[in-house]
N, C-alpha and C positions, 0 to 999 in steps of 0.2 A: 689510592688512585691519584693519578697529578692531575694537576691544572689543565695541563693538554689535554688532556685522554677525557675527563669530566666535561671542559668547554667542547671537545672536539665529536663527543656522544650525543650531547644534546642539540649540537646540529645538526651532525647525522639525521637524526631522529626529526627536528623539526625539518627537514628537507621529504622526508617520507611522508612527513602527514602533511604537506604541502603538494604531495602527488609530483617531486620531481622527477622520477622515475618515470614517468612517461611523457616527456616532455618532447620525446619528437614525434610523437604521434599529433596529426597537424589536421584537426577534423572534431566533428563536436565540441565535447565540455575541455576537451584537452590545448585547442584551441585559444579557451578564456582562459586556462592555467596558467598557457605562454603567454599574455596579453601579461599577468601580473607576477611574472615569476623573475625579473629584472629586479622589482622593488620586495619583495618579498627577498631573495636572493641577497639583494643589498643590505638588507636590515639582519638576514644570519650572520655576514661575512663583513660587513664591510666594515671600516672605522672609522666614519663622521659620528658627533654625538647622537645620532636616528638610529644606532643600528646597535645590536645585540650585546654585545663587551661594553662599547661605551656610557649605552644605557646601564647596565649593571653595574658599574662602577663610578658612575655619577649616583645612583640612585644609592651604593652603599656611602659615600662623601654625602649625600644630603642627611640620609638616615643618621648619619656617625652624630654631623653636625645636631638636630633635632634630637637624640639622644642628651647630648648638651644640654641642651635648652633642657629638660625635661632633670638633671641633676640641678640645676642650678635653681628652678620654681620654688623647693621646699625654706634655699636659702634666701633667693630673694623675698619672698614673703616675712620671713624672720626678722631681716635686717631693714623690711620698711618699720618694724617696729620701733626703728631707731634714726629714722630717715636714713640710714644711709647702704641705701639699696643699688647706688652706684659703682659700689665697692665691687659686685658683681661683673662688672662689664672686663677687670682685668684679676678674675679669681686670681690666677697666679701671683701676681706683682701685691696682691693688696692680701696674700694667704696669712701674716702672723696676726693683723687688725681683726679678719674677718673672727678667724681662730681663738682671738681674746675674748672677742663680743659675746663667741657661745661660751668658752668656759666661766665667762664673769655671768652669764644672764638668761642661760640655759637652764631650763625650768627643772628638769630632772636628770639624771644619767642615760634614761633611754634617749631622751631628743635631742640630747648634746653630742651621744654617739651616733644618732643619724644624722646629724646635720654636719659633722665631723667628716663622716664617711661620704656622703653628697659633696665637699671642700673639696675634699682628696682625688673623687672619682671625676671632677671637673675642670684639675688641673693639669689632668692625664691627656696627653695625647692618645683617642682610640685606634686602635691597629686594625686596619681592615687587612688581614691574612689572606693568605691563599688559602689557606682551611677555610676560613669563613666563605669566598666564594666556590671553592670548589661542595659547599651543602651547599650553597644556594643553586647552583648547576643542579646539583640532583637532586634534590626538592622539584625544579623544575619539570624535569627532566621524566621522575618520579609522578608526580602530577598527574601529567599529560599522558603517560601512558596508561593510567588507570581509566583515560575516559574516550582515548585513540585507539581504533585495531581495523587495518585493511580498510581506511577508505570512510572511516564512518566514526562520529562521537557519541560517546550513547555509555551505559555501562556496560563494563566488558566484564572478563573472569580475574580480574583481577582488583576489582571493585564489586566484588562478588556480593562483600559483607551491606555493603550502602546501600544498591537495588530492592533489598529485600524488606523493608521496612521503613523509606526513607519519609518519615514521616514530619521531621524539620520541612524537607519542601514542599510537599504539596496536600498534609492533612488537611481538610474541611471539617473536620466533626463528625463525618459518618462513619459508622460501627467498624466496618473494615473496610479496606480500598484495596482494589484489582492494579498489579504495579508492576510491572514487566522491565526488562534491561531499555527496551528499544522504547517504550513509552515519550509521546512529545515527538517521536521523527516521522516523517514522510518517508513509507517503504516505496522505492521505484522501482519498478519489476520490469525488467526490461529484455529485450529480444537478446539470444546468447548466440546468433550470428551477424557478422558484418559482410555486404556483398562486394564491399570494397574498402581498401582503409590504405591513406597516402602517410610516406614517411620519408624523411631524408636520412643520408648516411651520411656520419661526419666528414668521412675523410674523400668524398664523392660532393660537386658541387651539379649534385644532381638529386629530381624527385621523383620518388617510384609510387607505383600503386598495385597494390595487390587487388585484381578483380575476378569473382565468379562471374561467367556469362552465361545466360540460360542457354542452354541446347535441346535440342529435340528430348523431351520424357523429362528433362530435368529441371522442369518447371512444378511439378506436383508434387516431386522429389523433395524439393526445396522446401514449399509448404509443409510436407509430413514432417521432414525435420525440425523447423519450426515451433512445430506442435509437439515436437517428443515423442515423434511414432517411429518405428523401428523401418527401415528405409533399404534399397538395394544399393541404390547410385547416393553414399554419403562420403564417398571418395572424392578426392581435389588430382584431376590430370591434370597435367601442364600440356597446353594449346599453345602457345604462342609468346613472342613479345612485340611490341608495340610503342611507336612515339605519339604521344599525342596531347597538343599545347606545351609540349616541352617538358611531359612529365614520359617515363617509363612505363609503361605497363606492361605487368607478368599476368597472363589470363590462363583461369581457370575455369574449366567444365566438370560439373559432378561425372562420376564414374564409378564405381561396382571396384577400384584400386586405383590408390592414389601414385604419380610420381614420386620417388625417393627422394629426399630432398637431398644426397648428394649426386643424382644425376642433374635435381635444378640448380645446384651452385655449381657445378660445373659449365650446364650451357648459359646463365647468367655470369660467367666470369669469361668464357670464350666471345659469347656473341656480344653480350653488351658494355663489359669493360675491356674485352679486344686483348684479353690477358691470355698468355700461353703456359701460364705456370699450372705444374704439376698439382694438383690439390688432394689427390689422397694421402698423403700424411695429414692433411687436417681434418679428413672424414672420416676415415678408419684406423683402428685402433686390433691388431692381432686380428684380419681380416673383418672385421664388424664395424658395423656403421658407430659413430660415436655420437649421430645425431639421432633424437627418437620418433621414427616415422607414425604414421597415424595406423592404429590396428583396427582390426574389427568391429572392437569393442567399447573405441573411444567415448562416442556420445553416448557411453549407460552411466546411470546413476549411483554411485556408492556414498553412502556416508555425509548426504547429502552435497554432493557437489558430481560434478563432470569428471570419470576418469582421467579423460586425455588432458583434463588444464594440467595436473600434475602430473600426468605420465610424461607429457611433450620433452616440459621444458630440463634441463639441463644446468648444473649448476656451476659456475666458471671454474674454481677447485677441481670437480669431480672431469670436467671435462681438459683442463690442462693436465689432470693427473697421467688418461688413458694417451691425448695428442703427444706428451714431452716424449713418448715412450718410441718415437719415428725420430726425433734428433739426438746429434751428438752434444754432447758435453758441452762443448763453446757456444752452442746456439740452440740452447733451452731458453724456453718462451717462459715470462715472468708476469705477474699481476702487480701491475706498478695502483696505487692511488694516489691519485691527486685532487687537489678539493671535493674531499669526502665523496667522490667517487671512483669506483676502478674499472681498469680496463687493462685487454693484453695489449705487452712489447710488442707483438709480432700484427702488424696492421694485416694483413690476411685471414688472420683469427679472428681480430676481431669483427670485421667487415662481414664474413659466416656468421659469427655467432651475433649479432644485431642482426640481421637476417631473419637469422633463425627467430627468433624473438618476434618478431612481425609476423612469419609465418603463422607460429603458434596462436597467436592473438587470429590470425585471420581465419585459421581450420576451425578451432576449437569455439572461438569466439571469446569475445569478453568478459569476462566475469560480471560482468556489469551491475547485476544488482544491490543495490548499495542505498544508505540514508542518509536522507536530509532533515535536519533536527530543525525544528519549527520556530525556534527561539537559541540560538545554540550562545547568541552574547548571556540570556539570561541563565541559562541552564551551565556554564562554565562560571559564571560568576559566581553561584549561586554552590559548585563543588567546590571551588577554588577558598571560599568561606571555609567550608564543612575542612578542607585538607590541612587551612592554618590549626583550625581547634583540634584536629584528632590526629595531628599528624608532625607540627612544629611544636606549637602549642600542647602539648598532651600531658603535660605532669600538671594535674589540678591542684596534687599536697602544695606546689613551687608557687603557684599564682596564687593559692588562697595564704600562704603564709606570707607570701611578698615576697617571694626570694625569687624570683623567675631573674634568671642572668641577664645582662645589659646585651651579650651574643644572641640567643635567641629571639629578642626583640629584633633587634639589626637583621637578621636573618629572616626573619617574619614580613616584617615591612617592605624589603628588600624582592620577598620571590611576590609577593603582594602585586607590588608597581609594574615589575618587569612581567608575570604573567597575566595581568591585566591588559598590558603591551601587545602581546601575542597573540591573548583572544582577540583583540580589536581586530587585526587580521583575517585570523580565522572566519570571525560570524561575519565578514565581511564578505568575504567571499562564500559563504554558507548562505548567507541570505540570496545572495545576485545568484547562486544555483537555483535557492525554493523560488526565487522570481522569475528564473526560465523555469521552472517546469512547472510551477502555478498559473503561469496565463495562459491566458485561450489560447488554443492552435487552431492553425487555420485550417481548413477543408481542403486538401489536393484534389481530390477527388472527388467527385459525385453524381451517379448513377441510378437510374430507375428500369424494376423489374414490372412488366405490365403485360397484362393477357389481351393478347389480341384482338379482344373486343370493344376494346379502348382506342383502338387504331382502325382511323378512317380506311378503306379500301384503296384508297388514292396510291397508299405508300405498300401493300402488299408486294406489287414487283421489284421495289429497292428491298425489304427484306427476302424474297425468294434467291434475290443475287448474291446475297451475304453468307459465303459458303461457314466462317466461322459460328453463326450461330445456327445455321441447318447442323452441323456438327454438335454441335452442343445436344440438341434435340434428340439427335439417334442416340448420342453416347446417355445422356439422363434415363431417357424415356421410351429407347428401340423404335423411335416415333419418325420416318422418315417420310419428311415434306420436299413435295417436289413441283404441284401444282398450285394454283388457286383455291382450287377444289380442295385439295391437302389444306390449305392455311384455315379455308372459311369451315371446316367441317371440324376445329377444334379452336373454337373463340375462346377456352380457357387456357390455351397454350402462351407457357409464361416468356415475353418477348424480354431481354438482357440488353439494353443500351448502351453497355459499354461494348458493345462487339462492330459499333458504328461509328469508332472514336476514326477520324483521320489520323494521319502519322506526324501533324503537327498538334495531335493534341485538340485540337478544336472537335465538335458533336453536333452539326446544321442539325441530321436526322433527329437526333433527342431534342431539339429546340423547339423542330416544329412541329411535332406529334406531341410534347408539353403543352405550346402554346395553344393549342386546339381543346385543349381538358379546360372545363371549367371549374372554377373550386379546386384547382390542383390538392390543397391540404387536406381538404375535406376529403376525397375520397381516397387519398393515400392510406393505407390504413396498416403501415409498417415501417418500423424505419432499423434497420442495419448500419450499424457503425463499425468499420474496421480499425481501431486503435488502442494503446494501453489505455485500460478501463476509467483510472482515475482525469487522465486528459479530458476521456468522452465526457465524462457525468460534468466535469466546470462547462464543456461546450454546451449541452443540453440545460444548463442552469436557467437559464434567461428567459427560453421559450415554455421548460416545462415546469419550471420552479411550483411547487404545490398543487400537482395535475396528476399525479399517478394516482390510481383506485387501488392501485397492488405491486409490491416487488416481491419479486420471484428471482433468489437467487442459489445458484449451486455451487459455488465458491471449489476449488481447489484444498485439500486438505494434506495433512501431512499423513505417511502413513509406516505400518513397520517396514515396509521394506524402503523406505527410502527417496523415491520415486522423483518428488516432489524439489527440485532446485531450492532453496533460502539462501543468502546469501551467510557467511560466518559458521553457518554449523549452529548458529541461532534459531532453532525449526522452529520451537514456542513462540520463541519472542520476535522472530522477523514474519510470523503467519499473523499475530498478534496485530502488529502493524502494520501489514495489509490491510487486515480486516475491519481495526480503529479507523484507517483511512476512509477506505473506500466507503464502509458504515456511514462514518461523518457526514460525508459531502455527499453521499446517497440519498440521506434522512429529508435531504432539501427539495427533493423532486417528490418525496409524498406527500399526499392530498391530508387536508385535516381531522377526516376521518378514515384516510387509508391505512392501509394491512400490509406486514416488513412480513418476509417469508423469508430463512435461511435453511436450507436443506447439508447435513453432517453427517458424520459417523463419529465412531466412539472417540477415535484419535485427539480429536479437538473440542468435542461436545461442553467438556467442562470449561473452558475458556471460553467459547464461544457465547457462553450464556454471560459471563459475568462483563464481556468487552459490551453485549446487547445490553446490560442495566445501565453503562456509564453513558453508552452511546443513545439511548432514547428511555431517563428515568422518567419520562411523563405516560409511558404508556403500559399497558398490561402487557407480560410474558408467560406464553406456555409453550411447552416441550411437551411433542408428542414422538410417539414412535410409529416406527411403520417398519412391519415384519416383510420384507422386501425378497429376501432369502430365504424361503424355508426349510430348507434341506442345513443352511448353516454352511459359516466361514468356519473350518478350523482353526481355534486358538490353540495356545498352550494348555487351557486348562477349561475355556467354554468354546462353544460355537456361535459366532455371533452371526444372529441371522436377521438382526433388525440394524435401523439408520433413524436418523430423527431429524426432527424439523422443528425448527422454533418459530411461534408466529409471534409480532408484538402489535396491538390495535388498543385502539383507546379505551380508556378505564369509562366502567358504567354503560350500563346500555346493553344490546345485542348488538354486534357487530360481523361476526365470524357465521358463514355459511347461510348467507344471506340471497345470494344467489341460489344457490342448492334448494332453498327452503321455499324461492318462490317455483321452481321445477316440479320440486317433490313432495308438494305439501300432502302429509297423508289421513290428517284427521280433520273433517270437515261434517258438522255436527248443530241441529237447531241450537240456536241461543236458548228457544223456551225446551225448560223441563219436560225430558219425555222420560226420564228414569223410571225404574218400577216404583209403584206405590201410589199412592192419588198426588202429590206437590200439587195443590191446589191454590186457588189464591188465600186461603183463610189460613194456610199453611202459613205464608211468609208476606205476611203484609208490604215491606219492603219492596220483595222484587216482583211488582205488579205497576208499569209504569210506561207511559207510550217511548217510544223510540221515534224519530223525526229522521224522516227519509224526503231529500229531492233528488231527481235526476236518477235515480236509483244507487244512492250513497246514502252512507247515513251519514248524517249534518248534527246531530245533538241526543239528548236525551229531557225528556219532561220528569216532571216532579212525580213521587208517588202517587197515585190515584189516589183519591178522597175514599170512603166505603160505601159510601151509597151511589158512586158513578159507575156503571156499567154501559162498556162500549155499545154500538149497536154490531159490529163484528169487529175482525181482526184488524183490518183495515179500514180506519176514518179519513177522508180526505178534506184538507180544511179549503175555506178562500183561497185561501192565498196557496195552495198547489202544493203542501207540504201535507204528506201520509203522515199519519197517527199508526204504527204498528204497536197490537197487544198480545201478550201471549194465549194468545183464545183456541183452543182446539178445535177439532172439524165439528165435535157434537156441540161447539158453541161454549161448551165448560171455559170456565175463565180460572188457567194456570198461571206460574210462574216462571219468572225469567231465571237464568240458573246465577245469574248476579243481580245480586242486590243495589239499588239506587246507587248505592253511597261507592260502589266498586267496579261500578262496570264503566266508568270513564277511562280505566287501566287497560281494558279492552279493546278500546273505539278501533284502532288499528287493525284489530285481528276479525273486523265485522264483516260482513255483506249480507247483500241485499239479492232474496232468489227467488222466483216468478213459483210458485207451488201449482203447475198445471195439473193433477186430480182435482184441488179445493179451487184453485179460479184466483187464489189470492198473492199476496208477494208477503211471502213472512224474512226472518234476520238468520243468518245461518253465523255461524263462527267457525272460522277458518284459522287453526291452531296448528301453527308451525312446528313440525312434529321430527322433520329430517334434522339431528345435530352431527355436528363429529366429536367422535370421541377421543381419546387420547392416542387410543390406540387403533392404528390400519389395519387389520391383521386379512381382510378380502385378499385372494387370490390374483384378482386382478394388478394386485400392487410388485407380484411376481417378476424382478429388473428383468431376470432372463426371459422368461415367456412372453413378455408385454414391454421389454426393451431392446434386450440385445438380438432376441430374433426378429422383431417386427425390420427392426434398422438392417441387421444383415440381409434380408430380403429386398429391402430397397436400394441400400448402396452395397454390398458385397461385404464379404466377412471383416469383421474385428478391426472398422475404421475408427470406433469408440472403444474405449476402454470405461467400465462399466454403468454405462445407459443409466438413468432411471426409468420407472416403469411409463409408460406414455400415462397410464392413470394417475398414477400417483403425482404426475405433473399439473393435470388437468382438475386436479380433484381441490387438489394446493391453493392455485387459482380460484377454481370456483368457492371455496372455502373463505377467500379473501377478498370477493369482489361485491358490489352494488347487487340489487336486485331489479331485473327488468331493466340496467341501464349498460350500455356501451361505454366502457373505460379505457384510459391508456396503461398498462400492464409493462415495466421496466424488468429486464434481465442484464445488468452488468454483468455478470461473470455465463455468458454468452457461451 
């Protein structure tokens, strides 16, 4: 490989992992790209001593030099034995003195001949070759790509061997570590449609915008898509163009069929560059379009990504191949490149096929999802290490005998400084990304749903005028309000504030039907948050930081058929870090002694557990299952008809079904011995001893009774208003307690105190918590179809979810995880 082609790759390349490729996309993070893609840009290309060549060959000039320095140590040491260690400063000139001094007074043959050899190697001019840099280029080069792919640094497949084991970076000592490719990055999941996206065309000193405009139906349309539901209207017609602020705009309405996109570059080259040229030689190709329209099929899922991303697009080769086949001979269209980018000769071409390009990106959406490594200066520095030992550095026989070359040092050092150089860049702008998307966003919006009971009568006839929310009501609820009498005869009717919003955005009505609530917080008793989940959980930090009783979550899983978006075709390892994420900075909103609930299926079960040990080792984990299906999923080889839940609460104690247990207590049983047999007191000396009851609690326990004290009954009342309970039966017999002095303080919790109307007296009852759960759900009620997907099809219309869980199994979850007798706040991130 030459010099060109080596220096002129690893630009290449550093230009991709710098995202210049979409550089005229002029909105979001593409935006900050442009912001530093000047100075970034300069240090690839340019040649002051800051920029990429210069640096590397200054840095092989200092290395050569220091290489010097480091032959010439053995002999200056030598020659200070003789003072005259000066002699060094012109090895050359002073070469036959220094050369006497070893052979007259060189201790043996070995150190005569190294210290000979160090003379010699010092009065060499070092060659820094074109070989030498053209390894140093791909070393780099080499590098970078083992820790780059689409948009993201993380391990890839071809750092396959590191990931798996990388125990230099991050052992602790324990037994084994859970170590994924994406580990250390923030996964951002983000929406795979844009409703509008601005871009300039070169050779046009103009700026266009690609926008959907909702139209009638195509608002709900919009949302299904969103969600990943199968949709009628996911077609793009072209509506129109438009000027506005000096920008272009092409608008688009969903539709049930989209425009061809050679009918829209034709009316975008007629009406708005006023152009009269012919353009089907650039669309068609042997009567077919040479551009790839959107099918029916585009938004389904294969192989974890979007059909349409790669069906769309077109590749410039593939697409000059079928266009040349419309020209003659003298006027074939060429792919010229110029600073490591290309484009066609024929500006018609190209102007379509950038176009096209934006199109794509705007149908299909972005691929968007992608990482942000949390540390990426230390986590490159830290391979950049590992790549000189296993990969410059790699003959151990060469270093442990001393023979390692003066070249490979030089080379070592050399991709050392220069890719040091690079990362700085890199986690430079890797961090200013984790810095936009780690801080709080701000609230656009905010909104209250309230039952009309909450609303003074005053404002009834400004809601009766508001045809969009009487709308709302028929379409939810077939509930049509038209009078007073209508509104006041359903005070549980849930009123929607944002249906009161004016058209400049401002909400009087929501202000002053608020302002009129006292305790706003207090009696709110729900809060909805529409945004990616991880933003939510930092916004809620502050208010709820260690205030959840319970999270309740149903996460997204990966499954065999695919279903599930991950970015890279990384299913494990980009669901992985989701889940590390969100876990992480989830764990901060539970309460000290709250209960983490993750609901799964098999797909991800076994990671799922080991991400929960890293992410909360202070607490207790179990995995239960719950037979959800019992008829069974066909497998290949079983039928799976259960899903599982992992709970994690704090170690020691009862924790788990706490709530349940004060519902459903079902053994409630005297403290004194009624079992068969006499238990008398002469039985168990021990457990014969008063119980201390006020207010009708018990307050303590007294010492054992003496043997010659007998009660005068059950019930002694002292001065001071504190019962004496004994275990004395109705005929007066003096029994025993069914615990002994020394154990029944284990108890105190599970006591009370109960009025015995036959005998007139208040004896101790113990109340033994008897409802637990078990590992396994296996009730009926836990049935998704019977108790989820029909309950819901019944209330919103068929197959708006894809598969439900059971409404009990939700509830049961919760209850399993909650206080007893108290009112909590309950978190669903994955909503």
């Amino acid at each position: 490989m030459s010099k060109e082609n080596s220096i002129d790759q690893l630009k290449f390349f550093l230009k991709e992992m710098f995202q210049f490729n979409a550089n005229d996309l002029d909105f979001g993070i593409y935006r900050i790209y442009n912001l530093k893609r000047k100075e970034i840009e300069n240090f690839i290309d340019g040649k002051d001593e800051q920029c990429l060549e210069p640096i590397i060959n200054k840095t092989l000039e200092l290395v050569s030099n220091i290489e010097k320095k480091v032959e010439l140590t053995s002999l200056t040491a030598y020659l200070k034995k003789f003072n005259q260690e000066s002699l060094v400063n012109d090895p050359a000139g002073n070469f036959e003195k220094i050369q006497q001094l070893i052979i007259n007074f060189g201790e043996n043959d070995q150190e005569k001949e190294s210290l000979t050899s160090a003379l010699t190697a010092s009065t060499k001019e070092f060659s820094i070759t074109d070989e030498i840099k053209d390894k140093i280029y791909n070393h780099i080069l080499g590098y970078f790509e083992m820790y780059y792919s689409n948009g993201d640094f993380g391990y890839n497949n071809r750092s396959r061997n590191l990931y798996k084991v990388p125990y230099e970076a991050d052992y602790d000592g324990n037994d084994t570590m859970f170590h994924w490719k994406h580990k250390g990055s923030l996964y951002i999941k983000t929406g795979n449609s844009f409703n509008a996206i601005k871009f300039k065309l070169k050779h046009f000193d103009k700026e266009f915008e690609l926008r959907l405009e909702t139209n009638e139906g195509s608002k709900d349309e919009e949302v299904a898509r969103n969600n990943n539901k199968d949709t009628k209207l996911k077609h793009y017609k072209f509506n129109r163009f438009e000027e506005k602020d000096g920008i272009t705009r092409i608008v688009f309405n969903l539709s049930d069929s989209s425009t061809s996109k050679a009918d829209l570059f034709k009316s975008l080259f007629r009406e708005v560059f006023n152009s009269k040229e012919k353009l089907d030689n650039y669309l068609f190709a042997d009567d077919k379009p040479v551009f790839n329209d959107l099918n029916d099929d585009y938004d389904k899922v294969q192989d974890g990504s979007v059909k349409g991303i790669g069906a769309l697009r077109v590749n410039r080769k593939t697409l000059l191949n079928k266009v040349n086949k419309n020209f003659e001979r003298g006027s074939k269209i060429e792919i010229i490149t110029a600073n490591g980018q290309e484009r066609f000769s024929d500006e018609t071409l190209e102007t379509i096929y950038n176009i096209d390009q934006k199109l794509n990106s705007f149908y299909i959406g972005n691929d968007s999802d992608y990482f942000i490594h949390e540390d990426l200066q230390e986590f490159l520095t830290q391979e950049k290490e590992r790549y000189i030992k296993n990969h410059i550095l790699s003959d151990l026989k060469s270093i442990l005998d001393g023979k390692l070359d003066n070249t490979t040092i030089i080379i070592a050092k050399a991709f050392d400084l220069v890719s040091s150089r690079i990362i700085e860049f890199l986690s430079a702008i890797e961090e200013f990304q984790k810095k936009l998307f780690t801080m709080k966003k701000k609230v656009v919006e905010s909104e209250y749903c309230l039952t009309i009971d909450h609303i003074d009568e005053k404002y009834y006839k400004e809601i009766l005028e508001n045809i969009a929310q009487l709308a709302e009501w028929d379409n939810l609820f077939g509930l049509k309000v038209k009078t007073l009498a209508d509104l006041k005869a359903q005070p549980t009717l849930v009123l929607d504030t944002k249906f009161f919003k004016q058209k400049d955005g401002s909400n009087p009505f929501k202000d002053k039907i608020l302002a009129e609530i006292e305790n706003l917080d207090e009696r709110t008793n729900g809060l909805l948050i529409n945004s990616e989940n991880y933003q939510a959980l930092i916004l809620l930090q502050e208010k709820y930081r260690g205030q959840a009783k319970c999270v309740y979550i149903d996460p997204p899983y990966n499954s065999k058929s695919s279903s599930i978006i991950y970015k890279n075709h990384f299913k494990h390892s980009s669901w992985a870090t989701l889940m590390f994420n969100r876990l992480n900075i989830g764990k901060t909103l539970l309460s000290a002694n709250g209960v983490h609930i993750v609901a799964i299926d098999e797909n991800e079960q076994e990671n799922l557990g080991l991400i929960i040990n890293e992410v909360f080792p202070e607490l207790e984990k179990t995995c239960i299952s719950i037979i959800h299906n019992p008829g069974g999923i066909q497998g290949d080889n079983f039928s799976f008809n259960h899903e599982y839940a992992f709970f994690s609460y704090p170690k020691g104690g009862k924790r788990i079904g706490l709530e349940a247990r004060e519902i459903e207590s079902a053994d409630v049983r005297p403290l004194r011995d009624v079992s068969k047999g006499d238990h008398l007191r002469i039985d168990a000396a021990n457990c014969f001893y008063p119980i201390f009851v006020k207010d009708n609690k018990v307050i303590g326990f007294g010492d054992v009774s003496p043997d010659d004290y007998h009660p005068e009954s059950a019930n002694v009342i002292r001065e001071d208003g504190i019962m004496e309970i004994y275990p004395i039966d109705a005929k007066g017999e003096e029994r025993k307690w069914v615990f002994a002095r020394q154990t029944v303080e284990t108890i105190k919790d599970e006591l009370a105190v109960k009025f015995n109307k036959k005998r007139k007296i208040w004896d101790i009852i113990r109340t033994k918590m008897m409802f637990n759960f078990k590992t396994v759900w296996e009730d009926k009620k836990y049935n998704a179809n019977s108790y989820g997907s029909k309950i819901l099809n019944n209330i919103i219309g068929e197959n708006k979810f894809s598969f439900p869980k059971s409404l009990y199994t939700v509830k049961d979850s919760i209850r399993a995880g909650t206080y007893k007798g108290e009112n909590g706040i309950v978190i669903d991130y994955f909503a």
